[in-house]
Phi, psi and omega in degrees: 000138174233196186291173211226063194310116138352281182202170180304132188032056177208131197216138162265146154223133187217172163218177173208139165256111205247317187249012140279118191294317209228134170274182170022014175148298190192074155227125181245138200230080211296318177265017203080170151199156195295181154214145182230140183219113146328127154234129168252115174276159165208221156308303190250162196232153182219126191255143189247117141117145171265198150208189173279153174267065171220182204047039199054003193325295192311286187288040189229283157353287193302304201301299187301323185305261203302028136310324178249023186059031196199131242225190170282330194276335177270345180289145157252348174206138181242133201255135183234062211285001173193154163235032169280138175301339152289002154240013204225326213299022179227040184271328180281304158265350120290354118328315157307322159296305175217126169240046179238334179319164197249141149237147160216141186235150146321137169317268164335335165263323150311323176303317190292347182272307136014280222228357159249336174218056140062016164282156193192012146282162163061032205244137172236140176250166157194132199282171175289141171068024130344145176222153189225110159263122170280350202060167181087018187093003202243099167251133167238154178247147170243143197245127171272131163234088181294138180086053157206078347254357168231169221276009209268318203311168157204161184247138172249145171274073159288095180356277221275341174282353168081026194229087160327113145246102218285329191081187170321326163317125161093008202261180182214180161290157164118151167256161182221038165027226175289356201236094170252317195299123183311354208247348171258038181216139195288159137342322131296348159269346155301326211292305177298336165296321186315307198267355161254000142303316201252019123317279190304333195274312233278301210304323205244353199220013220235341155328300186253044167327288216284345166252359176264357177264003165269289168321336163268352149310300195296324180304328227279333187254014159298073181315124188222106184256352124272134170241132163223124181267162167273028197165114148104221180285141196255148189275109184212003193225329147199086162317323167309327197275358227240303147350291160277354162306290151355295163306321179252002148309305189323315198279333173312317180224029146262352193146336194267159231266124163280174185259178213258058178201178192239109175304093160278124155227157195208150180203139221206129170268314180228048177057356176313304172351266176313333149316286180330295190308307191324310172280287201340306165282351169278314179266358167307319172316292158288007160292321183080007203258121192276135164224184186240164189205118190246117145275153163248142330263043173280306181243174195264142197334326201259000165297306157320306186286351173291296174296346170255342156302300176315323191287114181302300181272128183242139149260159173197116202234148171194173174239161174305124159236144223003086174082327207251166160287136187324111191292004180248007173253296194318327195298295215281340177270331154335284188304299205298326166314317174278335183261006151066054139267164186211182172079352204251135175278134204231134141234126169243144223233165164160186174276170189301304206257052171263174208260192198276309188301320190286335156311311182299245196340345178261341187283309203282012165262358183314116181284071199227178197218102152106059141104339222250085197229146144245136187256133158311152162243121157083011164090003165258152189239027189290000166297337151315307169350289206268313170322327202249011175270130139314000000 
């Protein structure tokens, strides 16, 4: 494999992560996803971003610098725009390896080079619009953007090529083999990136909405001819589209307009449920109202939570268990807590005989807006029809 040029002395290096089930953990990553890493030359090279050492990464790395003549031993500056360990965990045998390289980090991100892997040489802190000269024309600048996703972040700049190097921002799930540039994937393979972007914002980003819609404020007046994110495809033929994407995740669970459709989710222990839900989906049917429809706990949490972050309308039908709410629903109304949805018009189904505390605990977890939660009466559920139109 070899390094990827960008622009004159701007190259990608990446590796994929193939053989992992789970990103962070319990994000199941079906396609896999890239770690993306930047190298810029001038008089001097500045490599932006580490990785985990798995999947060979590392040596996948070493291959591509010497492709271009150029090694690990040779950075003069490690650029650290996060320090969550899908960028940093091989930071420590880099170093071993060259210990005259400069990091620079945010101030917090240096405390975290600090106090986690005990390092305290070579260190730079930098603020927002900070300049780094490589010589030879090669200036780069930093933009802080913190809680995206961690308070740590920063975005790097090349001045004079015009090229974001966004960090998580703007990144997706999926691997991308010899092909990182958006202009070298059909129109179905955007489409499945798409949908693996708005996966990625709603499992990892979708917490701190209200600070990716300050960055990209601050970005707003920033000549961008390029995204090259730390995770997924590098943007170079329309940046804007990666942008305004982004811009309307943000918006899913700040105030802004969801999309026109309806979210199932069901879970049946001995199918009465699931009776119900049937005429549910039946007037939904005749409503014409497009929707997705997820079982618990056949599927997995982070497809629900994609398809249900977007989604203006939910059903969420389950039946009680010991008292309680059905625990693979309780799971999934948990992640929306955490991930700050609000605004959604809700119906929830279940058997006749469920019990008071599980409502009560389902009204206050409900990501719902002025109240618009609705219940069957008496076990019939044709009130869906009229409830669930937009």
């Amino acid at each position: 494999m070899k390094a990827i040029s960008i622009a004159e002395g701007v190259y990608s290096i990446h590796a994929e992560l193939t053989t992992d089930v789970f990103f962070e953990g319990f994000w199941r990553i079906p396609t896999g996803i890239t770690l993306n890493s930047y190298l810029v030359r001038g008089e001097k090279t500045a490599l932006i971003e580490l990785a985990k050492n798995c999947d060979n990464s590392i040596a996948h790395y070493e291959e591509q610098l010497a492709s271009i003549g150029s090694s690990l031993e040779q950075i003069d500056f490690l650029i650290l725009n996060h320090l969550e360990p899908d960028h940093t965990d091989f930071l420590n045998e880099f170093r071993k390896k060259n210990g005259r390289a400069e990091i620079i980090s945010t101030p917090k991100g240096i405390a975290f080079v600090r106090n986690f892997f005990n390092i305290n040489e070579n260190l730079r802190e930098v603020k927002n619009g900070d300049t780094l000269d490589l010589g030879k024309g090669k200036i780069l600048t930093f933009f802080e953007t913190p809680n995206i996703h961690w308070p740590e972040t920063m975005m790097t700049y090349d001045i004079n090529e015009k090229i974001l190097f966004s960090c998580d921002a703007f990144g997706s799930y999926g691997t991308l083999g010899e092909r990182v540039f958006d202009d070298e994937f059909s129109a179905e393979e955007h489409a499945c990136f798409e949908k693996e972007s708005l996966r990625y914002y709603a499992n990892i980003v979708s917490s701190f909405s209200t600070f990716v819609k300050k960055a990209i404020e601050k970005l707003g007046n920033t000549e961008i001819k390029t995204i090259a994110p730390s995770h997924g495809m590098i943007w170079r033929r329309n940046p804007a589209e990666i942008v305004s994407r982004y811009a309307k995740y943000a918006g899913y669970n700040t105030g802004g307009p969801c999309e026109k459709e309806i979210c199932i989710i069901w879970g049946s222990m001995y199918g009465y449920t699931k009776q119900g839900l049937d005429a549910v989906i039946e007037g939904i049917k005749e409503e014409g109202v497009p929707y997705t429809i997820h079982r618990i706990p056949d599927t997995d949490s982070s497809f629900i939570l994609a398809d249900a972050y977007r989604a203006e309308g939910l059903v969420l039908a389950m039946p009680t268990y010991e008292y309680k709410m059905f625990p693979p629903m309780a799971q999934i109304l948990d992640l929306f807590g955490r991930k700050h949805f609000t605004g959604k018009k809700a119906l929830r189904i279940g058997s006749w005989a469920g019990s008071a505390e599980r409502k009560r605990n389902m009204t206050k977890q409900l990501p719902i807006s002025n109240g618009q939660v609705w219940n069957p009466l008496n076990g019939r559920v044709y009130p869906a029809r009229k409830i669930l139109r937009f």
